[in-house]
C-alpha positions in Angstrom: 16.0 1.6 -12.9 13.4 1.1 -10.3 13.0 4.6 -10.0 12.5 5.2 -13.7 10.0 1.6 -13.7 7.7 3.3 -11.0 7.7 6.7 -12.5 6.6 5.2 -15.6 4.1 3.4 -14.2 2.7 6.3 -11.9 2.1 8.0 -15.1 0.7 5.4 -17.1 -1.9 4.8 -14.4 -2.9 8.3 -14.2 -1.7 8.8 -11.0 1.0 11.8 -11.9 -0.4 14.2 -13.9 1.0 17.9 -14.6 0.6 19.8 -12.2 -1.2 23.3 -12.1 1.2 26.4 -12.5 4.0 24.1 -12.4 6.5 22.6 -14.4 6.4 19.3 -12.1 4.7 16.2 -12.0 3.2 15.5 -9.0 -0.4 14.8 -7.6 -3.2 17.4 -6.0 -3.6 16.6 -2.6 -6.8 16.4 -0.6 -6.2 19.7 0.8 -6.2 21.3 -2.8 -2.5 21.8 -2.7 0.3 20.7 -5.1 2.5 17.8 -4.4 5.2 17.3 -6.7 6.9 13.6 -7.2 10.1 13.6 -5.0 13.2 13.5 -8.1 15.4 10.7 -8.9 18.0 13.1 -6.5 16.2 13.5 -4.2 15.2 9.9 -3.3 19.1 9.0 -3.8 19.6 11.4 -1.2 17.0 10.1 1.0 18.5 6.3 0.5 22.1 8.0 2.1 20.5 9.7 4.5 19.3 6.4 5.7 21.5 4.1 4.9 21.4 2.5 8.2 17.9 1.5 7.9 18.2 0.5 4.4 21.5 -1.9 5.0 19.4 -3.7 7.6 16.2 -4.1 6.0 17.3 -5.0 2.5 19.1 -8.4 3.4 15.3 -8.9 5.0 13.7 -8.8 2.1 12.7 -4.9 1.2 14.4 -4.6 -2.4 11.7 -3.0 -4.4 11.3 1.0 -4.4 7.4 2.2 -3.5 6.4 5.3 -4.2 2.8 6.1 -2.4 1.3 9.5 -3.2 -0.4 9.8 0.6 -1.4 12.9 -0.2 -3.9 11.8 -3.6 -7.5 12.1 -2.2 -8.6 7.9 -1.7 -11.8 8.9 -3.6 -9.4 9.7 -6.6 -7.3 7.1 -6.4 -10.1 4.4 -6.3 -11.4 6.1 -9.6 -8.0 5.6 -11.4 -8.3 1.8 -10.2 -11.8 1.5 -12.3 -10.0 3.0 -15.1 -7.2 1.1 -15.5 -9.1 -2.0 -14.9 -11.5 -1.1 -18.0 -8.5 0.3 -19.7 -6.6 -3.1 -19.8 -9.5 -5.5 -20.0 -10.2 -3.2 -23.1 -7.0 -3.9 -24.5 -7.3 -8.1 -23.7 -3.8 -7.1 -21.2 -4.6 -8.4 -17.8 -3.8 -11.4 -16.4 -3.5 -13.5 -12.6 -1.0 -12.9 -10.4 2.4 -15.0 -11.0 4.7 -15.8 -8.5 7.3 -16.0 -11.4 7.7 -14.4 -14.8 8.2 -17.7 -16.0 4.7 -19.1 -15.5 2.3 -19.1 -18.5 0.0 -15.7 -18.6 -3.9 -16.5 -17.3 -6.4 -14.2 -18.7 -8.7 -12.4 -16.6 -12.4 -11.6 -17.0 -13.1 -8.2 -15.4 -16.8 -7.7 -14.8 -18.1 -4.8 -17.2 -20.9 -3.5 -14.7 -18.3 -2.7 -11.9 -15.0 -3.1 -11.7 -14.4 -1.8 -7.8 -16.3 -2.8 -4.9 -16.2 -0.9 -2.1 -18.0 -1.2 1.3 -20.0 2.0 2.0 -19.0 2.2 5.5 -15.2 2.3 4.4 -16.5 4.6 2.0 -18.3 6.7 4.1 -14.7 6.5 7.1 -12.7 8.0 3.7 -15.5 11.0 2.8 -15.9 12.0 6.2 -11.9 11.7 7.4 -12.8 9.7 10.3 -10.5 6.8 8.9 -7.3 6.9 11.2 -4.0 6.4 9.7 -1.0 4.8 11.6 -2.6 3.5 14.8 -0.3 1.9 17.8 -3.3 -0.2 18.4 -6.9 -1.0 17.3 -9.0 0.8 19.8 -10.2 4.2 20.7 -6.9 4.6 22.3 -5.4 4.6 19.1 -2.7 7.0 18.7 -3.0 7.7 15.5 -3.2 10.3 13.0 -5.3 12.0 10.8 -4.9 12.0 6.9 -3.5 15.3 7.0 -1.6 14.6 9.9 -0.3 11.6 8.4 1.0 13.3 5.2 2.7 16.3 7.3 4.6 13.6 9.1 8.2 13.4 8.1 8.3 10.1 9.5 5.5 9.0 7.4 6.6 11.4 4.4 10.3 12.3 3.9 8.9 14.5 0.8 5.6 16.5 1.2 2.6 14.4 0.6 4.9 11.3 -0.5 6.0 8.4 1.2 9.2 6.7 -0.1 9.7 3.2 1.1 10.7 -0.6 0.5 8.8 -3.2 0.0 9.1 -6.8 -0.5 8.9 -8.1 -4.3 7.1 -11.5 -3.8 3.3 -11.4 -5.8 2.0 -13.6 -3.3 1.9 -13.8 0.8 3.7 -16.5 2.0 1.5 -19.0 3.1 1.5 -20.6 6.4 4.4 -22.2 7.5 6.0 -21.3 4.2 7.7 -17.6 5.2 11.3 -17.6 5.6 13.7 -16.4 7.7 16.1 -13.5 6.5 18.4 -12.1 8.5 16.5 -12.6 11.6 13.1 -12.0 10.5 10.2 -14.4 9.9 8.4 -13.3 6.8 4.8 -12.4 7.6 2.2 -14.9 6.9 -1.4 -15.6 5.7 -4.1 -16.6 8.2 -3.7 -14.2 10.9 -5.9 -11.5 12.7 -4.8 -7.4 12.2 -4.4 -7.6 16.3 -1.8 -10.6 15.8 -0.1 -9.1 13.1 0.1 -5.3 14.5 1.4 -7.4 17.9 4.0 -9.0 15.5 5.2 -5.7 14.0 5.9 -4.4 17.4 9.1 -6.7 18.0 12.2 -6.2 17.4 13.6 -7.7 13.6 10.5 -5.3 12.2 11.9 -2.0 13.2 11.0 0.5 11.0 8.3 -1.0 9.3 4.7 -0.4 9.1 1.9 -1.5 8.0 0.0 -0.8 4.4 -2.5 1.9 3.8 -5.4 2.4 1.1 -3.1 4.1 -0.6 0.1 1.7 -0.4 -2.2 -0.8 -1.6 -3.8 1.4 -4.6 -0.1 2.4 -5.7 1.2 -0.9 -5.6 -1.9 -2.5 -7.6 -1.5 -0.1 -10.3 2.3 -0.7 -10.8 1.9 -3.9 -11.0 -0.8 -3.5 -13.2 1.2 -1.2 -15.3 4.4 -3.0 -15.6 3.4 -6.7 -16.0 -0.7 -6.8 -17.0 -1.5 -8.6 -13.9 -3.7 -7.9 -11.1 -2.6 -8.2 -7.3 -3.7 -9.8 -4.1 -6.3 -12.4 -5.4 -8.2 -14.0 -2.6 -8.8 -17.2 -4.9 -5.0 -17.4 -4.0 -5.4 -17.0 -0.4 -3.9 -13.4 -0.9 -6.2 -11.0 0.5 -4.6 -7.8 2.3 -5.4 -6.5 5.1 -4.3 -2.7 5.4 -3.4 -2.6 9.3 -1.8 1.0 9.1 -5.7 2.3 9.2 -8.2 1.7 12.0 -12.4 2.8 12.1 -14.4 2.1 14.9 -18.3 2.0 14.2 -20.9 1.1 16.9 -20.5 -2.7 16.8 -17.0 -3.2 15.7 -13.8 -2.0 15.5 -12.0 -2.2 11.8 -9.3 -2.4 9.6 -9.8 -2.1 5.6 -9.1 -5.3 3.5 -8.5 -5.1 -0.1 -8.5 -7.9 -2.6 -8.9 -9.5 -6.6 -12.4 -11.3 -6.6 -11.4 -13.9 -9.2 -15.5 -14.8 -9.9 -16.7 -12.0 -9.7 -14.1 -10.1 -12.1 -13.9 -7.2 -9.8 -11.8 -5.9 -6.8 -13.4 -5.7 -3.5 -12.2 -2.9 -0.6 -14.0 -3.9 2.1 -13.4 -3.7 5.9 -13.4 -6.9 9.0 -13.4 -7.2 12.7 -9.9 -6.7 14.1 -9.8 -9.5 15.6 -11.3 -11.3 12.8 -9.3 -14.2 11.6 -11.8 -17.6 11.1 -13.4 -15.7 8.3 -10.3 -14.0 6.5 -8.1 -17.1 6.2 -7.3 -16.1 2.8 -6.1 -12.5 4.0 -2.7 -12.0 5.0 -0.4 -8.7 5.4 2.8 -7.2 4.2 4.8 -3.6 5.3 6.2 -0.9 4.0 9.9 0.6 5.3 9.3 3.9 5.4 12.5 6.4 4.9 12.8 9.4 7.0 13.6 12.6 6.6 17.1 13.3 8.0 17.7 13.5 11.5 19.6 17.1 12.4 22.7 16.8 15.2 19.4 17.2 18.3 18.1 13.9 16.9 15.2 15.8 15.5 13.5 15.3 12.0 14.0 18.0 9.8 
């Protein structure tokens, strides 16, 4: 069913379109090349193959599917956001985040001159590729990847150009002192800095997580969009993301993109703060993604 839900909703956004000389849905990647939706199969497949993983992070919390088209050009994607954000406010169908379905519906005003803010310097990072992907930490020293590297990465992508993960279901960050415990792990909260948070990720109950890109952030926006009418990660509910599986370093500062609802201003703001930044983003918070892998041969190697 979840499958079906985020298919649906990948469409409806505009994200999977036909592809060229194909028969499959998919997305055109940055490099010009085809990259077809993984199938229902497939992804079953993929959830045997790591069963392990999956039996220890769902009692955590991961239930939801997420399927993030890393391939899909960020330039693209960040259209499709203005679009569906005029295409529902058009229709009167889009509302504040819930943290339950059984909360009355709040309508939202989307501001008609621009729907989606975004900082030119992030801008610029995405144009010129020089946004890294997956660092180990926040420096030069960063060990991380390239865009391209990223979606070659079978760690990253079990399918070509597509992560398949799990993420958590709850609308809204757990606020301070309010995440629970399951099965071990503390539930990330709001209020702290990407360098506390990518410290946090690095201990044992969050193995095999990462952090959220652009894109993870894009994909899940627009599903939620899609399947309920309501917008995601309002900073007027202290639920500002920041995106700590990217990294830019610029002559005064080094990074990480943030991504938000701006509730007064109608209008969704990608921006990027200070890594160590955490005074001024009190309102920001982070969540992860459980990446599957591709299956692991006899020699331990992905394949």
């Amino acid at each position: 069913k979840q499958y079906a839900s985020t298919i649906n909703a990948l469409a409806g956004a505009g994200i999977l379109s036909p592809l060229p000389r194909s028969t499959h849905l998919g997305v055109i990647g940055v490099d010009s090349k085809n990259y077809p939706v993984p199938t229902l199969e497939q992804v079953l497949d993929l959830f045997i193959k790591n069963k392990s993983l999956v039996d220890e992070k769902y009692p955590q919390g991961f239930d939801s599917l997420q399927l993030t088209p890393l391939a899909a050009p960020l330039t693209v994607l960040f259209d499709l956001l203005k679009a569906s954000l005029i295409r529902h406010a058009a229709a009167g169908k889009i509302y504040q985040s819930r943290r339950t379905a059984s909360e009355p519906l709040t309508p939202l005003r989307v501001n008609q001159e621009k729907q989606v803010w975004t900082w030119d310097v992030l801008l610029q990072a995405v144009v010129s590729a020089e946004l890294v992907y997956f660092p180990l930490e926040y420096s030069p020293d960063h060990h991380g990847l390239t865009k391209i590297q990223a979606i070659k990465n079978k760690r990253i992508c079990a399918f070509p150009g597509w992560s398949v993960g799990l993420v958590e279901s709850f609308p809204i960050l757990p606020s301070q002192g309010q995440g629970q415990i399951l099965s071990g792990r503390q539930q990330l909260e709001i209020g702290s800095s990407p360098n506390e948070y990518l410290h946090t990720l690095q201990s044992g109950h969050y193995h095999g997580e990462t952090g959220k890109t652009l894109e993870d952030f894009v994909t899940g926006f627009l599903t939620r969009l899609e399947n309920t009418n309501e917008v995601s990660h309002d900073v007027f509910d202290n639920n500002g993301l920041w995106c700590l599986a990217h990294y830019h370093k610029i002559s005064y500062a080094h990074l990480v993109p943030t991504a938000n609802w701006f509730r007064s201003l109608g209008r969704l703001r990608l921006g990027m703060h200070r890594t160590n930044n955490k005074k001024c983003t009190k309102s920001f918070g982070a969540s992860t993604v459980v990446r599957l892998v591709a299956w692991r041969s006899q020699e331990n190697k992905i394949i």
